[in-house]
N, C-alpha and C positions, 0 to 999 in steps of 0.2 A: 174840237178844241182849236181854238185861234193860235197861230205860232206868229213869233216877232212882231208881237200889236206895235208899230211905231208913236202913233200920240195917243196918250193916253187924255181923259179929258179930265177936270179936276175929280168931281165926282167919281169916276173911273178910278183914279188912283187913290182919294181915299177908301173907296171898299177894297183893294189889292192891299193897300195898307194895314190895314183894319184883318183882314185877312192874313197876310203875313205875321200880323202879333199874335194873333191866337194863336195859329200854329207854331210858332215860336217861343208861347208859354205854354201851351198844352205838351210840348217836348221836353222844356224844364221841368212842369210840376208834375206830373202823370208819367209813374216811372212804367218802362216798357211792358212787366208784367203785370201792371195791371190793366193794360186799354184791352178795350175787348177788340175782337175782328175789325168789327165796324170803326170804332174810330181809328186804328190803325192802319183800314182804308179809305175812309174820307180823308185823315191827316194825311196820307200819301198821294192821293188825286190832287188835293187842295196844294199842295208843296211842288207839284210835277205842273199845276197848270200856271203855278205863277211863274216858275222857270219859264217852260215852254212858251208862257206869253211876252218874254223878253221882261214884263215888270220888276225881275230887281236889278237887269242892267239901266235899265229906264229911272228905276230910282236913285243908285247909284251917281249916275249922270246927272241927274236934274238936284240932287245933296251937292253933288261936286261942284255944281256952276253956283250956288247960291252962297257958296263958301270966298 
């Protein structure tokens, strides 16, 4: 797994993006007792590798300066 990806390329950051919302509604609507193992562990890889790849401070930053 990549840590602190610095540029992400457009493409790049819409699939992080794209990415991030799933998992971000698959944890709203999908209450905890019913995901099975697996998505419990793909939603936790997928959630650990956008961390680890720096992309939501990279998103953060690149929302901040557009503002």
């Amino acid at each position: 797994m990549k840590v602190k990806k610095k540029n992400w390329t457009k493409e790049e950051n819409k699939l992080a993006y794209m990415l991030a919302w799933v998992c971000c509604h698959v944890d709203e609507d999908c209450p905890s007792e019913y995901r099975t193992r697996h998505l419990r562990h793909h939603l936790k890889e997928a959630i650990d590798y956008l961390e680890k790849s720096g992309w939501y401070e990279y998103n953060q930053k690149t929302n901040k300066d557009k503002t």
